[in-house]
LUMRO-788723 format. One line per 10 residues: number of its first residue (from 1); for each residue z, y, x of C-alpha. Coordinates in nm, 3 decimals, always signed. Example, Ala and Ser with C-alpha at 12.3 -4.5 7.8 and 13.67 -1.06 7.14 Angstrom:
// residues 2
1) +0.780 -0.450 +1.230 ~ +0.714 -0.106 +1.367
END
This chain:
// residues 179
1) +0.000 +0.000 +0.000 ~ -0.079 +0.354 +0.153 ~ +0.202 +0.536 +0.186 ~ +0.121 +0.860 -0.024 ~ +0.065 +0.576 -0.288 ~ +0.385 +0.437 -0.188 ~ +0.584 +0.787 -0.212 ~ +0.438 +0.868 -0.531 ~ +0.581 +0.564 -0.682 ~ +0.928 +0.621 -0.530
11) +0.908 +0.976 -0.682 ~ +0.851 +0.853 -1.053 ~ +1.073 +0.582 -1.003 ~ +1.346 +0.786 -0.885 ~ +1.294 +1.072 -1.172 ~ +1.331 +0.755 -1.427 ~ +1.654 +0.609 -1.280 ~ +1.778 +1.023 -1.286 ~ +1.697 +1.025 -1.674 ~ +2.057 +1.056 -1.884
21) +2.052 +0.778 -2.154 ~ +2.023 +0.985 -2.406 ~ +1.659 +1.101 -2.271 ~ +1.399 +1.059 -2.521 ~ +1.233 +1.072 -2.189 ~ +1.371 +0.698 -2.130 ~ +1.086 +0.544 -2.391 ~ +0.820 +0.391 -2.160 ~ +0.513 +0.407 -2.461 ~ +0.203 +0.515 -2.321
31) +0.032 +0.815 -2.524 ~ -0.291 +1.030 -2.512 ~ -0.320 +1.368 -2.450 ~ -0.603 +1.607 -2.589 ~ -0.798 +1.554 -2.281 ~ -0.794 +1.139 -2.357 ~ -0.552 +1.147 -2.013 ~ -0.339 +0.901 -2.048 ~ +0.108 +1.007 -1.998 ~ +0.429 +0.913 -2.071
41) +0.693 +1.131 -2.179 ~ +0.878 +1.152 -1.885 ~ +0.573 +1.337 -1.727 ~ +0.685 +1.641 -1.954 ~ +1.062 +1.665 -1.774 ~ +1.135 +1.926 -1.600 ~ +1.090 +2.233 -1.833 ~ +1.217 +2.266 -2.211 ~ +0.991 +2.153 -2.468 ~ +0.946 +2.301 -2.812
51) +0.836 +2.018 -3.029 ~ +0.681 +1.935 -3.393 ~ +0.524 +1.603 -3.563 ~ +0.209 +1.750 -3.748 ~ -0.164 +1.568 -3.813 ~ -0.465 +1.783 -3.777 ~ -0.610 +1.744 -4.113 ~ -0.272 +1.888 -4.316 ~ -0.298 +2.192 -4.471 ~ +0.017 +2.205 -4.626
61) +0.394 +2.237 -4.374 ~ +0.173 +2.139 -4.053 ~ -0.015 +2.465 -4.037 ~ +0.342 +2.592 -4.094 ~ +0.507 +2.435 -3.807 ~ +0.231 +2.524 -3.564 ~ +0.256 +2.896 -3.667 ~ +0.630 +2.877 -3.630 ~ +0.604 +2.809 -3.263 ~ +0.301 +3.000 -3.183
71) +0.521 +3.278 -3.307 ~ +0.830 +3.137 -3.072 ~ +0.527 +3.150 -2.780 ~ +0.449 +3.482 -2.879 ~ +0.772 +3.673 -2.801 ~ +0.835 +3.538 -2.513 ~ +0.734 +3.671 -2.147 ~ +0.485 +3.515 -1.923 ~ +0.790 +3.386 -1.721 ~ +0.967 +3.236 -1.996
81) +0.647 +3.069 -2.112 ~ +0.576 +2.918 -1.775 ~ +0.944 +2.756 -1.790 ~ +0.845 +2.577 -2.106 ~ +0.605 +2.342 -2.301 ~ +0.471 +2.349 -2.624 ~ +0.421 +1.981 -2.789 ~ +0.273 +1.793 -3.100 ~ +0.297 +1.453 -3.148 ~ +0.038 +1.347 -3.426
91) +0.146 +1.121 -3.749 ~ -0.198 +1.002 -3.783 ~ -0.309 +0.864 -3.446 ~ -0.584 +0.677 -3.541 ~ -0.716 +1.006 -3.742 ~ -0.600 +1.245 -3.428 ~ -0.824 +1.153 -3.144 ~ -0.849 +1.312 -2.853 ~ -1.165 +1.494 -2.925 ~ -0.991 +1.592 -3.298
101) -0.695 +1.701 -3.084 ~ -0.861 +1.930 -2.795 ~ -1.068 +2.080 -3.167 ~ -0.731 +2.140 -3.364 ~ -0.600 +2.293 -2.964 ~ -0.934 +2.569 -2.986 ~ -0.898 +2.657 -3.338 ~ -0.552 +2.719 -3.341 ~ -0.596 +2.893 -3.013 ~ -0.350 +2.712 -2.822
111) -0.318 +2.748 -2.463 ~ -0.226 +2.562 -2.113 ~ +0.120 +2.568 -2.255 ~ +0.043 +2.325 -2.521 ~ +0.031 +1.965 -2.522 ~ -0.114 +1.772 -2.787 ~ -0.031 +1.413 -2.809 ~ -0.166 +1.076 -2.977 ~ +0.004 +0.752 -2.974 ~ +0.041 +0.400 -3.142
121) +0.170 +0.424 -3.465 ~ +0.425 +0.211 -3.344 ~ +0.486 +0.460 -3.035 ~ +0.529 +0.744 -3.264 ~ +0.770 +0.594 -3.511 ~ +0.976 +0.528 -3.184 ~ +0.999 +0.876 -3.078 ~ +0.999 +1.011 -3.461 ~ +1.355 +0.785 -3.487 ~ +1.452 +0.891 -3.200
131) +1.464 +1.229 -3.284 ~ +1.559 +1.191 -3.676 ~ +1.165 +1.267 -3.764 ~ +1.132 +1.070 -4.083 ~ +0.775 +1.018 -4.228 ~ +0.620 +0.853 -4.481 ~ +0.237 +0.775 -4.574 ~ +0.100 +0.850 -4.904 ~ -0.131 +0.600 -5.075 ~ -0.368 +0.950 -5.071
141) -0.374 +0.990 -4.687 ~ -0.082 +1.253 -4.670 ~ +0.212 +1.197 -4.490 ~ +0.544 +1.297 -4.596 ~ +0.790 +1.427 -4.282 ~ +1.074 +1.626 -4.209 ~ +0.924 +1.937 -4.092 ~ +1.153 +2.025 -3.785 ~ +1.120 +2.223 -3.458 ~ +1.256 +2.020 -3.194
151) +1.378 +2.118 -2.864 ~ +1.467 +1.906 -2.580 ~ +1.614 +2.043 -2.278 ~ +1.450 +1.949 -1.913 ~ +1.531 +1.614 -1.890 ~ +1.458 +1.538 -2.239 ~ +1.781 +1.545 -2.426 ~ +1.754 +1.696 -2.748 ~ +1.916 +2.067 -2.752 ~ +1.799 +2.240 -3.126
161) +1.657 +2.052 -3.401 ~ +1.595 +2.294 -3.694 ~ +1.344 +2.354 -4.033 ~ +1.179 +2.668 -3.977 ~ +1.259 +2.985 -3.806 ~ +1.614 +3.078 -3.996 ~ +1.690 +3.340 -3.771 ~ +1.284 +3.432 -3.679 ~ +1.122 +3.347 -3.346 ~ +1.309 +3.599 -3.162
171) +1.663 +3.325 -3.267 ~ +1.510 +3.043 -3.155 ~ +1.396 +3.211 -2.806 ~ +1.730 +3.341 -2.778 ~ +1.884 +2.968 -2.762 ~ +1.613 +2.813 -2.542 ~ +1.704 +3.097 -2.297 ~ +2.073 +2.968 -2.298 ~ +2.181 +2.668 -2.044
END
């Protein structure tokens, strides 16, 4: 094994075995991002992460949710912004492709901050328990979920969980500026 090869495993390895327990970061499912690269969670440690279940197609509490932290994204500074990511994990995987992804990414003009994930359905019902997310399909094709902003600190351990903005985008950028 070359040893750059070598070193790079170490790294990951080591940044696993430093994961608390309670790391949603811990699940080992393989997902998709809107580029069709293929991650795990535990690539995202290492900044907070503002998160939300939506599917691309939804134009009902999804369009909602992705407003809601667009508008947390938009009152915060350039340096704040670099310090954290921007996720949403898809309910309808086999619907939310890559290609429908990187679309829903343009048209909602979301940028380098964003990441835009498809799974399994079985990988997503992981992380939805995981994080209280419950969903349900509908014999029509909608899906029933709770529609919370999540936010999991930099090692993935879950800080704010909330509906809405309550207390506006300026609240919730208050707390993620908090240790």
């Amino acid at each position: 094994m070359k040893p750059w090869l070598l070193l790079i495993w170490l790294a990951a390895f080591n940044l696993q075995a430093a994961l608390p327990g309670d790391s949603v970061y811990q699940l080992d499912a393989p997902w998709q991002d809107s580029r069709g690269e293929r991650l795990q969670l535990r690539e995202l440690a290492g900044k907070k992460q503002l998160l939300g279940f939506i599917y691309t197609d939804c134009a009902t509490a999804c369009p909602v949710i992705v407003s809601n932290l667009q508008a947390v994204q938009k009152v915060l500074t350039p340096a704040q912004q670099a310090g954290l990511g921007f996720v949403l994990v898809s309910l309808t995987p086999g619907r939310d492709t890559p290609k429908v992804l990187r679309h829903f990414a343009e048209h909602r003009g979301l940028d380098e901050h964003w990441t835009l994930l498809s799974g399994t359905d079985d990988n997503v019902r992981e992380l939805a328990m995981a994080l209280n997310i419950q969903y349900l399909s509908q014999a029509d094709g909608e899906i029933s979920h709770s529609n919370a902003i999540t936010v999991l600190d930099e090692q993935g351990r879950l800080l704010v969980q909330q509906v809405g903005l309550p207390e506006g985008a300026q609240g919730l950028a208050e707390q993620l500026s908090t240790p």
